[in-house]
C-alpha positions in Angstrom: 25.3 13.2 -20.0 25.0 12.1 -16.6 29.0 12.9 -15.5 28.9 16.3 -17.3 26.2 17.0 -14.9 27.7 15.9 -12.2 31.1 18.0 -12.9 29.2 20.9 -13.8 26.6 21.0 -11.1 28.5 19.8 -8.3 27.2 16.8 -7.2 28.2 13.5 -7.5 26.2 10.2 -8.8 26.9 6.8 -7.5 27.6 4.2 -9.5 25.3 2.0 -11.4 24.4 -1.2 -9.5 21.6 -3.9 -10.5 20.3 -3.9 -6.3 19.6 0.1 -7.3 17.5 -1.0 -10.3 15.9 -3.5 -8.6 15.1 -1.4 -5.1 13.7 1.5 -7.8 11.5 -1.0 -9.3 10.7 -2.7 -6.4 9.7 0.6 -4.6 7.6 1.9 -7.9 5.7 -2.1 -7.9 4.6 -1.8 -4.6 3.4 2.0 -5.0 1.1 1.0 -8.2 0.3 -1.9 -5.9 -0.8 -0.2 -2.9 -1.4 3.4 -3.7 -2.1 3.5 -7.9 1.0 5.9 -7.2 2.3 5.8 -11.0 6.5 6.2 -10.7 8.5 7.0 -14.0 11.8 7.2 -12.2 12.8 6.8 -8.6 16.6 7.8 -7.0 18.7 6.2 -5.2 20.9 8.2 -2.6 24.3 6.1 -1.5 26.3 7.8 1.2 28.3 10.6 0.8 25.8 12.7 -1.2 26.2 10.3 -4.2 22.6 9.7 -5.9 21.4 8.3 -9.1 18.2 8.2 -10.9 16.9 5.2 -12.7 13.7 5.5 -15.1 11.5 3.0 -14.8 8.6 1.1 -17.1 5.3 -0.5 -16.2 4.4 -3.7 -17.4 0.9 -2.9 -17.9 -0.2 -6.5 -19.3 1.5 -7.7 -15.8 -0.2 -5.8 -13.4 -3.3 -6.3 -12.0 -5.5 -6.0 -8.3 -3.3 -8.4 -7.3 0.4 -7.4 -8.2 2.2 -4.9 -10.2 5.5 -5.1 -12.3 8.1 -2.5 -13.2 11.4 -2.6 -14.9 14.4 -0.9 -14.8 16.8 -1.2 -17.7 20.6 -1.5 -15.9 23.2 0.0 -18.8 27.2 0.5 -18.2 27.3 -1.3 -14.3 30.9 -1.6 -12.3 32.8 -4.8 -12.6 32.1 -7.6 -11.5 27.9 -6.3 -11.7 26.8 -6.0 -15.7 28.7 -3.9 -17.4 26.8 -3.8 -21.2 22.6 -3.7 -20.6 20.1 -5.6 -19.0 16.6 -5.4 -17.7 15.7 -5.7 -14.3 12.5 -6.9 -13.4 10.4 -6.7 -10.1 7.1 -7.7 -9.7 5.3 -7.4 -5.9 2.3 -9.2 -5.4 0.4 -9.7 -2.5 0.3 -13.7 -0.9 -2.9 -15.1 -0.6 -1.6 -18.1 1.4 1.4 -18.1 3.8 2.4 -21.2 2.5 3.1 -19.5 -1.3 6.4 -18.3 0.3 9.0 -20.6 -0.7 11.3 -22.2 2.0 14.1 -20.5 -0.3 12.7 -17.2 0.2 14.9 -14.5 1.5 13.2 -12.6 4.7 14.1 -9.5 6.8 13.2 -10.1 10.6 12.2 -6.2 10.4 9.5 -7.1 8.0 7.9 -10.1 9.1 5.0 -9.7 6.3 7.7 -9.2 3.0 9.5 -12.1 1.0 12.0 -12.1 -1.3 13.0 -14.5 -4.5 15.1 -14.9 -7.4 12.5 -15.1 -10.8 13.9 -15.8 -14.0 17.9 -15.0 -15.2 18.6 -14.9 -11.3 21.2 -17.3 -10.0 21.0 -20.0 -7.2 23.2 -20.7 -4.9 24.3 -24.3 -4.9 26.6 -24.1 -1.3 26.2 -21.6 1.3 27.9 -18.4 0.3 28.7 -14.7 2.8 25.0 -14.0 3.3 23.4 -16.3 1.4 22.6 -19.8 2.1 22.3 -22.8 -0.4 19.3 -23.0 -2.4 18.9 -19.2 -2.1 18.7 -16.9 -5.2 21.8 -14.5 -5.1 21.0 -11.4 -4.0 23.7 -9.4 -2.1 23.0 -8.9 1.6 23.2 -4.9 1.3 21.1 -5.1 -1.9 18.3 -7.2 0.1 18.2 -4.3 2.9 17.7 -2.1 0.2 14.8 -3.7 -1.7 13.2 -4.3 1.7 13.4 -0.9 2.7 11.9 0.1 -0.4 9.1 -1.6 0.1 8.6 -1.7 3.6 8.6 2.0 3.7 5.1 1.8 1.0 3.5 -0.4 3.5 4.1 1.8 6.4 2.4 4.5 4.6 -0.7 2.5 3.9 -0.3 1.4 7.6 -0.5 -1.7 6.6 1.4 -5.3 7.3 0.2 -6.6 3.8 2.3 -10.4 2.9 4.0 -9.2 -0.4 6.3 -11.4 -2.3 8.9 -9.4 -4.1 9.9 -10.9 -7.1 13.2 -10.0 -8.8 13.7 -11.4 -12.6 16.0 -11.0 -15.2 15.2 -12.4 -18.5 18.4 -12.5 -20.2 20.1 -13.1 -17.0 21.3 -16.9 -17.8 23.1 -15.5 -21.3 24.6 -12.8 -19.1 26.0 -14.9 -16.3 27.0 -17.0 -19.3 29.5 -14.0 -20.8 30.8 -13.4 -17.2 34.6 -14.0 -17.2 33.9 -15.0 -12.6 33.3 -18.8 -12.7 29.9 -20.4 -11.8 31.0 -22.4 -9.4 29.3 -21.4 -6.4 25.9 -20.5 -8.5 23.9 -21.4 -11.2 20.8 -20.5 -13.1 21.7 -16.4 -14.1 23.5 -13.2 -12.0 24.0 -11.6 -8.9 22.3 -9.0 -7.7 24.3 -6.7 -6.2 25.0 -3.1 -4.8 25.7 -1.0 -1.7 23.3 0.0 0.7 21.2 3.2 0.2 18.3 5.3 0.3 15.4 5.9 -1.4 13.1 8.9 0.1 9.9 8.2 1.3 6.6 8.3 -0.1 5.2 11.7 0.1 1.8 12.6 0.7 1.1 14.7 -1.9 2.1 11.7 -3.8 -1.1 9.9 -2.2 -3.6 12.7 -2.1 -2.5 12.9 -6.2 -3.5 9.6 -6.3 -6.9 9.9 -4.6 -7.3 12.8 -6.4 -6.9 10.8 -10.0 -9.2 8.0 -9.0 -12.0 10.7 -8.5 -10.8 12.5 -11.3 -11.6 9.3 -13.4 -14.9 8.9 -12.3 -16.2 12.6 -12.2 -14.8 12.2 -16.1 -17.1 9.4 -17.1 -20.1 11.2 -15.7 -20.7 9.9 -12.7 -21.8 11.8 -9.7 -22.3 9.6 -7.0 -18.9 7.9 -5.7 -18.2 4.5 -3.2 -14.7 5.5 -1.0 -13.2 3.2 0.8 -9.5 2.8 2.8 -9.5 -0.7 1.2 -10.3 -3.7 0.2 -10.9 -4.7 3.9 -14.5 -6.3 5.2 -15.2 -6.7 1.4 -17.3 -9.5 1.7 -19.6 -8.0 4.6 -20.1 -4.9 2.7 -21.2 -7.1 -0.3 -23.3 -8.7 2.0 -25.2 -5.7 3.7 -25.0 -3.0 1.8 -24.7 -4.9 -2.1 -21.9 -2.9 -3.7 -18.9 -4.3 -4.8 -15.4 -2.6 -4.0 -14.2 -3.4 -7.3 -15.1 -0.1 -8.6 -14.6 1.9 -4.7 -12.4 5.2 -5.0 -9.3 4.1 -2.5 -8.8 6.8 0.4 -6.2 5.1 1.8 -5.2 7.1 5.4 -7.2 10.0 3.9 -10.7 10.0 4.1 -10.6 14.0 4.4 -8.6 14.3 1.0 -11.4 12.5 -1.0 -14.3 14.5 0.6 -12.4 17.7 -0.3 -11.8 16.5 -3.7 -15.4 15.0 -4.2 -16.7 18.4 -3.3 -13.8 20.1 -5.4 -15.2 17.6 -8.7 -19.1 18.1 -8.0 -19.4 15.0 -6.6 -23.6 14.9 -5.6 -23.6 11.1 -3.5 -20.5 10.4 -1.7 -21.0 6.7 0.2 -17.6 5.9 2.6 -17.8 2.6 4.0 -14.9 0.8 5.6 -13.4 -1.2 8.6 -14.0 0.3 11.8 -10.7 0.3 12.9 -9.6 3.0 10.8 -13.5 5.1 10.1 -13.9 5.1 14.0 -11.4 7.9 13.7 -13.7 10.1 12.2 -15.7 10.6 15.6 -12.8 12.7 16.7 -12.9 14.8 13.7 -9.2 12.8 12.6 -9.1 12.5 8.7 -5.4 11.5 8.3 -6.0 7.6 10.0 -2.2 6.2 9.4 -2.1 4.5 13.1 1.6 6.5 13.1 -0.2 9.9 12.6 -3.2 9.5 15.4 -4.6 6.5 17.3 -7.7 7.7 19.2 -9.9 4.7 18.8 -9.9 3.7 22.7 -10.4 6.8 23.8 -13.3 7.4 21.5 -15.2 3.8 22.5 -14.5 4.7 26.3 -15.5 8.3 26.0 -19.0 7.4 24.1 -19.3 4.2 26.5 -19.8 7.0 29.2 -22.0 8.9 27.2 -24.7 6.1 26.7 -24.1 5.3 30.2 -21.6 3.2 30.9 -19.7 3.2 34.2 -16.3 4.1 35.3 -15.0 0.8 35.3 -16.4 -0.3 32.0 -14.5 2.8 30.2 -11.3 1.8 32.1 -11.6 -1.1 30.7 -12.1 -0.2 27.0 -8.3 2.1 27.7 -7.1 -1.4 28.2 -7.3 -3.1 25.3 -5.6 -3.4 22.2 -8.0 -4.1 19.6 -11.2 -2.6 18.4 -12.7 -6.3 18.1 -12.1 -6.7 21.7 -13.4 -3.6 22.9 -16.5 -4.3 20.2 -16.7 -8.2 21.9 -17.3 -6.6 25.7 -19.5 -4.2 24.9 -21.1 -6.9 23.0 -21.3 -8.9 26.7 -22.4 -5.6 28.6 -25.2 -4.9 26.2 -23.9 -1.2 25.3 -22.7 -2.2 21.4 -25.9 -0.3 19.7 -26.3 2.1 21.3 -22.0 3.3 21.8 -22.3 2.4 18.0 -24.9 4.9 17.2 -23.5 7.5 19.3 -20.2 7.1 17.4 -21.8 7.5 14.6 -23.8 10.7 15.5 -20.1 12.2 15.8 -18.8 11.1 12.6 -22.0 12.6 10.7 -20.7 15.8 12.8 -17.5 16.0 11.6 -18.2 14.6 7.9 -20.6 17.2 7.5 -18.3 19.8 9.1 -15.5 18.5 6.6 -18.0 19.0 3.1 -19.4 22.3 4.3 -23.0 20.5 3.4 -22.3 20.6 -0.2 -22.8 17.0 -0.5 -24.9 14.3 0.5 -23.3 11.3 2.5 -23.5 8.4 4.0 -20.6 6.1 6.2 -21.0 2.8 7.2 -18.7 0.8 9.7 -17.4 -2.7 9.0 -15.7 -5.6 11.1 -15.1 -8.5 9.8 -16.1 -10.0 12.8 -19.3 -8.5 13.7 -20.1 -7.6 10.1 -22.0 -3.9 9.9 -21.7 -2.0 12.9 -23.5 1.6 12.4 -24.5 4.0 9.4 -24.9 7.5 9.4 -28.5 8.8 8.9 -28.7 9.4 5.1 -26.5 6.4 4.0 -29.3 4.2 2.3 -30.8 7.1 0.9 -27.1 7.7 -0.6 -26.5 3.8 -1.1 -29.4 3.9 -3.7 -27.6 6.4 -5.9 -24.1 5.3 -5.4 -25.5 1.7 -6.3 -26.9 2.8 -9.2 -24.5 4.5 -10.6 -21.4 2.5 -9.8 -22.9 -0.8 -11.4 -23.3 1.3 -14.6 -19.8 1.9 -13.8 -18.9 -1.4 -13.6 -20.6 -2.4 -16.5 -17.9 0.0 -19.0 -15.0 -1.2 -17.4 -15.6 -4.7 -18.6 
């Protein structure tokens, strides 16, 4: 089917390759991962204008808060790659501790935070090889770039620099390699992956709003009206701490804050609670709702601006223009004594521009997080709102068990 289309339509398709099936699964992994984005298929453009479209499957039993699985079944591959079938497997999961990463791992020194390994049915070098060194599980130098592109380019959405280990499997690799008329003396343990370099397109943001969108969808569905948003799992703990709700059942906004007010007023949502590290909710005082640090970055100006507002000097708001970090900024107004009160100023503004956002057709509250100084500023209304969200999300809670 596929090369009467192509004849007839007047475009080419590249040719099978098991680095395509694993950079489709690996992309579709981390996108379940990171955004609950739910791929069936993802394509692969090569140069040229050749492209090819692999359908994918989620391992739901292997996928979980923590990592996410998908496979890609490789059928009629170029000599020397498979040439009958075979599943591809990629599972991403994120790394708890740096020292998980296996001194075997392949890395990319344009993605510091991802890892590469060989899982089951992928071989092992046994001497250094063109691009891979002993001990290493073999997967093709261009093949690599390609996986890591595909999931460096899901992180860079989320604006995140999460530590993922992406794990490429084949179960029935060892019978494959076994068939292979190549010798196995340079390897051992299953096959090669291996492919040319491509391109996969990036996330889209529809793609993400539809995601937000779901997760609301989901809730609004089981009857509940008041909702706990969140950009992530980030300051966690202190939330647990101050405000006692658990993010385990928290709608993820991601970048987009603005997207799940719309569609929160959109569903009937009555309680909307947003709580979330500072770093990206500070944003909000400017009236930004898309926080992806690529898209806007206005958090020194807003410190320094409301730093003068409360009183601060000159000098003081230079300063703030100087650093890097909100944690720093947060630490010297800490030593000048201004921390409350810039903090409830901020958050003044972002009860402005929330309110401006919902058109007052729902009732909100937004708290600020660090995980270094632990709650930093509510919005008026938020335990009023808390009670409700509280209530109804541990009811929540209780039916997803």
């Amino acid at each position: 089917m596929d090369r009467f289309s192509a004849r007839d339509m007047g475009f080419s398709l590249s040719q099978i390759s098991s680095g395509d099936c694993a950079a489709a699964a690996a992309r579709a992994a981390a996108a379940d991962l990171i955004f609950k984005i739910g791929y069936e298929n993802v394509t692969v453009n090569h140069s040229h204008g050749a492209s090819r479209t692999y359908m994918l499957q989620r391992l739901d039993e292997r996928c979980n808060a923590d990592q996410s699985e998908f496979v890609a079944l490789m059928e009629g591959g170029m000599a020397p790659d498979i040439r009958e079938r075979a599943n591809i497997h990629v599972c991403v999961s994120k790394i708890k501790d740096i020292r998980e990463t296996a001194d075997n791992s392949h890395i990319d020194l344009r993605y510091p935070n991802l890892f590469l390994r060989g899982g089951e049915g992928i071989g092992t070098a046994v001497a250094d090889m063109a691009g891979i060194k002993k001990g290493q599980p073999l997967i093709e130098k261009e093949s690599r770039a390609l996986i890591f592109d595909a999931v460096a380019d899901v992180c860079d959405a989320s604006d995140g620099n999460q530590l993922l280990m992406i794990t490429v499997s084949c179960p029935e690799g060892m019978m494959i390699a076994a068939k292979q008329s190549m010798g196995q003396n340079g390897f051992v343990g299953g096959i090669t992956i291996r492919g040319s370099y491509g391109h996969i397109p990036p996330i889209h943001m529809r793609e993400i709003s539809d995601s937000i969108d779901a997760q609301i969808h989901y809730q609004t569905k089981q009857g509940i009206k008041s909702i706990l948003v969140s950009p992530g799992k980030y300051c966690a703990e202190q939330i647990a701490q101050s405000l006692h709700v658990d993010l385990k059942t928290s709608i993820l906004c991601y970048n987009f804050p603005g997207q799940a007010i719309d569609e929160a007023v959109a569903e009937g949502v009555e309680n909307l609670l947003l709580v979330g590290n500072v770093g990206k909710l500070v944003k909000l005082a400017a009236g930004i709702m898309n926080t992806n640090s690529t898209a806007s970055d206005a958090r020194k100006e807003i410190f320094a601006a409301h730093t003068a507002l409360v009183g601060g000097t000159s000098a003081q708001a230079k300063t703030l223009m100087g650093c890097t970090t909100v944690d720093e900024m947060l630490a010297l107004l800490d030593n000048w004594g201004l921390r409350d009160r810039v903090m409830q100023s901020i958050m003044g503004q972002i009860e402005i521009s929330v309110r401006r956002r919902c058109h007052g057709k729902l009732r909100f509250g937004v708290a600020l997080f660090s995980e270094q100084f632990g709650l930093l500023g509510q919005t008026s209304d938020t335990r009023n709102v808390l009670v409700k969200v509280s209530q109804e999300q541990y009811a929540l809670s209780l039916k997803m068990k």
